[in-house]
Each structure stands twice: as structure tokens, then as C-alpha cells.
C-alpha positions as CSV (number, residue, x, y, z in Angstrom):
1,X,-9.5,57.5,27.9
2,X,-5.9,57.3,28.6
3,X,-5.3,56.2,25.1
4,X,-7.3,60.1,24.1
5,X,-5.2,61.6,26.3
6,X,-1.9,60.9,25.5
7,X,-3.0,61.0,21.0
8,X,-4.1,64.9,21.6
9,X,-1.0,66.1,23.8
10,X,0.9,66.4,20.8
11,X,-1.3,69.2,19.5
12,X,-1.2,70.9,22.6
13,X,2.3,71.1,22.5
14,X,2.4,72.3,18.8
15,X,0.1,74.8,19.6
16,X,2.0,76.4,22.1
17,X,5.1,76.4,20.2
18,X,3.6,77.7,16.9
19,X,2.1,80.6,18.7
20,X,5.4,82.0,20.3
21,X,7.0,81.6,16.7
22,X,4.0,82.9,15.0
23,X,4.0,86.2,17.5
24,X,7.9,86.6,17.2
25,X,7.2,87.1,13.4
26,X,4.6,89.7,13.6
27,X,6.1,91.7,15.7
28,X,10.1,91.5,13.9
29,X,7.8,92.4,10.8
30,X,6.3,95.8,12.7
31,X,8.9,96.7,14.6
32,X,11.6,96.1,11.0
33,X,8.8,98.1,9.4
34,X,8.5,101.2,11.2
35,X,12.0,101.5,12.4
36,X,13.7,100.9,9.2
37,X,11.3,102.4,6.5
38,X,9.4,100.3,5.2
39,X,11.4,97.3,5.0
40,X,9.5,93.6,5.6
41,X,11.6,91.2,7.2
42,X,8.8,88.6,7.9
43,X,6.8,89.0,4.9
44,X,9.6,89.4,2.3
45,X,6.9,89.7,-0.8
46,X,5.7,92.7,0.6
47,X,8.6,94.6,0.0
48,X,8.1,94.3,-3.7
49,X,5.1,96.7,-2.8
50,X,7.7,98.8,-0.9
51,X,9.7,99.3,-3.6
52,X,6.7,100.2,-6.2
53,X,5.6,102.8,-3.5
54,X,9.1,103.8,-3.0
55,X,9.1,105.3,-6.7
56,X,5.7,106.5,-6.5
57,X,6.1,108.7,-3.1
58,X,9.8,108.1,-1.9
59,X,10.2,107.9,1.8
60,X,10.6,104.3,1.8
61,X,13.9,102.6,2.0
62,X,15.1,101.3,-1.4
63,X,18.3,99.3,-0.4
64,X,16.4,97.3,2.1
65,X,13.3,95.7,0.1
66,X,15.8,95.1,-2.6
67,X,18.1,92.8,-0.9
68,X,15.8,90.9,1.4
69,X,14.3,89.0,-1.0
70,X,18.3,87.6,-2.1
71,X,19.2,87.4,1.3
72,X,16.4,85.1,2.3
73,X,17.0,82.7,-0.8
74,X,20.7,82.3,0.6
75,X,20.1,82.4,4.1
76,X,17.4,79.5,3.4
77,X,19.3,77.9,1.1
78,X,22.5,77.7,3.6
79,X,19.8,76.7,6.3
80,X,18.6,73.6,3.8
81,X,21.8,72.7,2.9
82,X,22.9,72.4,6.4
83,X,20.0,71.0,8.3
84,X,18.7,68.4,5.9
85,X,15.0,67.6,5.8
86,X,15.4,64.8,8.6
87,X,13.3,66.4,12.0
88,X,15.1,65.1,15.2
89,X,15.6,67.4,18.2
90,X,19.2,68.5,17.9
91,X,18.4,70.2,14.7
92,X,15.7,71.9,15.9
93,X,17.3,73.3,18.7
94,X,19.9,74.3,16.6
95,X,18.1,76.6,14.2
96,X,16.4,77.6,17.1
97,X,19.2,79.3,18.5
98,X,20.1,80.6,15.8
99,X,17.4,82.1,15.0
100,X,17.6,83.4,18.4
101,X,20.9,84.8,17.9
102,X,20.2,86.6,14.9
103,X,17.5,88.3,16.4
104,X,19.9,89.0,19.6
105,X,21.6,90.6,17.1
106,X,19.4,93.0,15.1
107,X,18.6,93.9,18.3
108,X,22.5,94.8,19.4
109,X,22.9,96.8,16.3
110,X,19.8,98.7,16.0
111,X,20.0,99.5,19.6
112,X,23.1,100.2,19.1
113,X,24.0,102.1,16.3
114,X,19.9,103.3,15.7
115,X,17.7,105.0,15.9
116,X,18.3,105.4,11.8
117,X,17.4,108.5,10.0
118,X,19.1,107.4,6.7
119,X,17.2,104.0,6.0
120,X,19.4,103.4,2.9
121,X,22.9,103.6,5.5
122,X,25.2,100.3,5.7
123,X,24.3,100.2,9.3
124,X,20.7,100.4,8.5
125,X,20.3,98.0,6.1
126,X,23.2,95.2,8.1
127,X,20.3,95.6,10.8
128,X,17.5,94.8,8.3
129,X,19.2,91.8,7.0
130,X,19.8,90.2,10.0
131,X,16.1,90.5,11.1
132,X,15.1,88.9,7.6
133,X,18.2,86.1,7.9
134,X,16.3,85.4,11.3
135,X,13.0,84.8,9.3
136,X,14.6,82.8,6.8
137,X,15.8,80.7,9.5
138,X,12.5,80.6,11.2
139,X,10.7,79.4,8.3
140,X,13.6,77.0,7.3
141,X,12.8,75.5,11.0
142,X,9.2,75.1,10.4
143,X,9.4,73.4,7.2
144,X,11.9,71.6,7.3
145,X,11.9,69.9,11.5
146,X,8.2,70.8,12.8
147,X,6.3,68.1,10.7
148,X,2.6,69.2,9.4
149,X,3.0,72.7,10.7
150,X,1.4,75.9,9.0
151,X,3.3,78.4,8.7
152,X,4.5,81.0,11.1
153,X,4.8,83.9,9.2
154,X,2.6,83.9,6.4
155,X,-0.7,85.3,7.7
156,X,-2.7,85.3,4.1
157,X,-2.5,81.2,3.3
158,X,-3.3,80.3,7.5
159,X,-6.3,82.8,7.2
160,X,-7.6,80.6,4.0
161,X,-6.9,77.6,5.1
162,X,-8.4,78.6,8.6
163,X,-11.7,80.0,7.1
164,X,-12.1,77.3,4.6
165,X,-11.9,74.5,7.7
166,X,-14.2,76.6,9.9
167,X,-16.7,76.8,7.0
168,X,-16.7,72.8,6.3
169,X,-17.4,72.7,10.2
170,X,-20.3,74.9,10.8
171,X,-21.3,73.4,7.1
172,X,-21.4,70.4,8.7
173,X,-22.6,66.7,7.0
174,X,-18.9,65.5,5.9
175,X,-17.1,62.6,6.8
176,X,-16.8,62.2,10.4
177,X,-13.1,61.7,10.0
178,X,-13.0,64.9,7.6
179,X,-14.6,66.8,10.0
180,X,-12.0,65.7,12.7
181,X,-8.7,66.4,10.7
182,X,-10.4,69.8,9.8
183,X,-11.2,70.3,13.8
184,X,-7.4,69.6,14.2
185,X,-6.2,71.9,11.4
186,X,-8.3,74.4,13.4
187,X,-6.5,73.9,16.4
188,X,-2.8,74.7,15.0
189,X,-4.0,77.3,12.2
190,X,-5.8,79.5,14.8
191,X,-2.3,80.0,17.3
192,X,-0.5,80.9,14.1
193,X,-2.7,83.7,12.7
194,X,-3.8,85.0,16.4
195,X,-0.1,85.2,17.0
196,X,0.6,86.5,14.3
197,X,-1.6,89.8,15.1
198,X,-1.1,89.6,18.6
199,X,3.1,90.3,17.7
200,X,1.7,93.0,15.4
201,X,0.1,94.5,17.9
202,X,2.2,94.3,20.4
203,X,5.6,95.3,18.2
204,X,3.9,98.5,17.1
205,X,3.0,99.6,20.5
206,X,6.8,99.1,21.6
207,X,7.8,100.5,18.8
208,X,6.7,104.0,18.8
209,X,7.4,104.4,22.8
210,X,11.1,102.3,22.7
211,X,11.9,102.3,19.3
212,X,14.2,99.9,18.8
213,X,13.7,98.7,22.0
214,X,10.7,96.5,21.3
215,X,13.2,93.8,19.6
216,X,13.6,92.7,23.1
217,X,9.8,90.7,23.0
218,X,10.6,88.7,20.1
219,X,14.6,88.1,21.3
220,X,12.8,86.8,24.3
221,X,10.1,84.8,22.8
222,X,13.3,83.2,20.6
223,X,14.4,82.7,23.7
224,X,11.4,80.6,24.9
225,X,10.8,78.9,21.8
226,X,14.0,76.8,22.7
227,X,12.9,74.7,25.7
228,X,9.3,74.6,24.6
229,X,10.7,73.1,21.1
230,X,12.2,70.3,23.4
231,X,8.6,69.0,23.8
232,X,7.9,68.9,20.3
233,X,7.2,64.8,19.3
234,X,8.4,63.4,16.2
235,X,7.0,62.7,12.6
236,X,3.9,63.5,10.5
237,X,0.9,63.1,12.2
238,X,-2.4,61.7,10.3
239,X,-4.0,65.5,10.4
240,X,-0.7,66.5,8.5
241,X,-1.0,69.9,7.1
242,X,2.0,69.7,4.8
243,X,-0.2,68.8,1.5
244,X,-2.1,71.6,2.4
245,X,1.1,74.0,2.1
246,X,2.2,72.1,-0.5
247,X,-0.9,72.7,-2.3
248,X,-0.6,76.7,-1.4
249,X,3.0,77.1,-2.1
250,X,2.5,75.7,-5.8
């Protein structure tokens, strides 16, 4: 029993620190959304979509969308170069407060110098870029030191890969041991797509009462995402979901 105990804690522990990442995305994403028109800083692809309807309608920001997508290459590619793919504690809480302060400050400057009328302004779109240089970092982190993790801030594969385990569950008649590496996918998908919508949620509300304001839920759940990452153990484990995002990304 003791031997049970102490092979599940892990997950427990991943679960909890996934979430708190997987909420500070969503609700950067909103709150970057409404506040600076239109602009994704989470889900960088989405701007491409930004920029079509930009043309179509106008009202959008232009500048925005179109940077993000370079500025996340370098700010990842600065983030690999510097924190090679070898997980161990003081890189992760490096990045990890980093990623805090980046957030601190798109919070600082759109507090203040915002609320923005002119999305396309320098200030505007500095603001913008830091909140997506705090994504890249956060999903630099997750690839690169938190081992067999989903991602935190891409709702559409999590939501596949979550309904596609669920299904061979309640499908039932597979390998036992298939059916427990899908019953532990489960467990670390699940925190990252309800957190997810649960920072959505939340970020939009705040929002549209404190404007810029609501950065201050996802600087604090940076914040958090520090000690709790101090728990996190080492290595791959056997319910790895890596070749899963491997698959996903190709």
C-alpha cells in the first residue's frame, strides 16, 4: 500500500501545478484579447485569424498579431538555447520566474500607461509582446523541464487527446495496462483543459469590471506556480505523454 502511495503522489503534484499554469494561460489570452484588440498572446495561431478579420471588418489590431508569432519564435528560441533540454529544479524555477516577471510586467505597463484606445500604439503593442514572451516562456518550461506534461496552453490537442482516452475507457476491453496509462493521461489532461476555461472565465469577468486590472490573477498564480514547481519529481514517467505531443505537434 505504501509502495501505491508514494508511485501516485507524483501525479498529484503534476496535477496541481499544470492547472495553475494551464489557468494563468487562459486568462493572459482573454484578458490580452479584449484589452488590446484582438491580439492572442496564449494562442499565437489565432492571430493569423485576427489579421484575416482585421482586413475583412478592421477594428482589430494589426501590429499586434503580426509580431507575436516572430516574437514567440525568438523568445522560445532564447529560452531553448539558454535552458537546455536537461529538467532539474534550478531551471525550472528559473523560467518560472521569469515567466513571472514578464507577466509582472505586462501588468506594470498596461496598468500603467492603458487603458489603450490605439491598439496599433508602441505602448500597446510593448504590452502585448511581453504578455506573449511570457507564453513563450511558459511553454518553453513545460516542454522542455516538466517531463510527460500536456500542454498548458493549447486547449484543442488536450481536448483530443482527453476525449480519445475517456472513450477507450468507457469503451472498455483493452489491455489492462492500456487502460491504466489512459486513466493517468486523464488525470493530467483534465487540470489543463479545465484550467484552461476556468482562466477564461475568470480573465473576462475581470476584464470588463478592472480592465487591465485582471493581469493581477495570472501575475499571482505565476507567483504560486514557483513553490508548487519545487515539488515537481524528476524524469519521464512510464504514462509519459510526450509521444503523444510529439505525435500532435508533427
Amino acid at each position: 500500500m505504501s509502495f501505491l502511495k508514494k508511485r501516485h503522489a507524483p501525479v498529484k503534484i503534476d496535477w496541481l501545478l499544470l492547472a495553475v499554469l494551464s489557468t494563468t494561460a487562459g486568462a493572459v489570452d482573454v484578458v490580452g484579447f479584449l484589452a488590446l484588440g484582438g491580439l492572442f498572446t496564449a494562442h499565437i495561431t489565432g492571430n493569423l485569424v485576427v489579421l484575416a478579420a482585421h482586413y475583412v471588418t478592421g477594428g482589430f489590431s494589426q501590429i499586434g498579431p503580426l509580431l507575436s508569432v516572430p516574437v514567440f519564435i525568438v523568445v522560445l528560441g532564447i529560452v531553448s538555447v539558454m535552458f537546455p533540454n536537461k529538467a532539474n529544479r534550478v531551471q525550472r524555477r528559473a523560467l518560472l520566474v521569469l515567466h513571472a516577471v514578464l507577466l509582472a510586467g505586462f501588468l506594470g505597463v498596461g496598468v500603467g500607461l492603458g487603458p489603450f484606445t490605439n491598439f496599433d500604439s508602441g505602448m500597446a503593442v510593448f504590452a502585448g509582446m511581453l504578455g506573449v514572451a511570457a507564453m513563450a516562456t511558459q511553454n518553453g518550461l513545460v516542454r522542455l523541464e516538466l517531463s510527460g506534461s500536456p500542454s498548458t496552453a493549447v486547449v484543442t490537442t488536450n481536448m483530443t487527446q482527453l476525449t480519445i482516452d475517456l472513450a477507450a475507457l468507457v469503451r472498455g476491453g483493452a489491455d489492462p495496462e492500456d487502460r491504466d496509462r489512459a486513466w493517468r493521461r486523464v488525470r493530467l489532461t483534465f487540470p489543463s483543459v479545465a484550467g484552461f476555461i476556468a482562466g477564461c472565465a475568470a480573465g473576462g469577468f475581470l476584464e470588463v469590471h478592472f480592465g487591465l486590472w485582471a493581469l493581477v490573477l495570472p501575475v499571482v498564480l505565476a507567483a504560486i506556480a514557483i513553490p508548487i514547481a519545487e515539488l515537481w519529481t524528476e524524469g519521464p514517467s512510464p504514462d509519459s505523454l510526450s509521444a503523444v505531443s510529439d505525435r500532435w505537434a508533427g
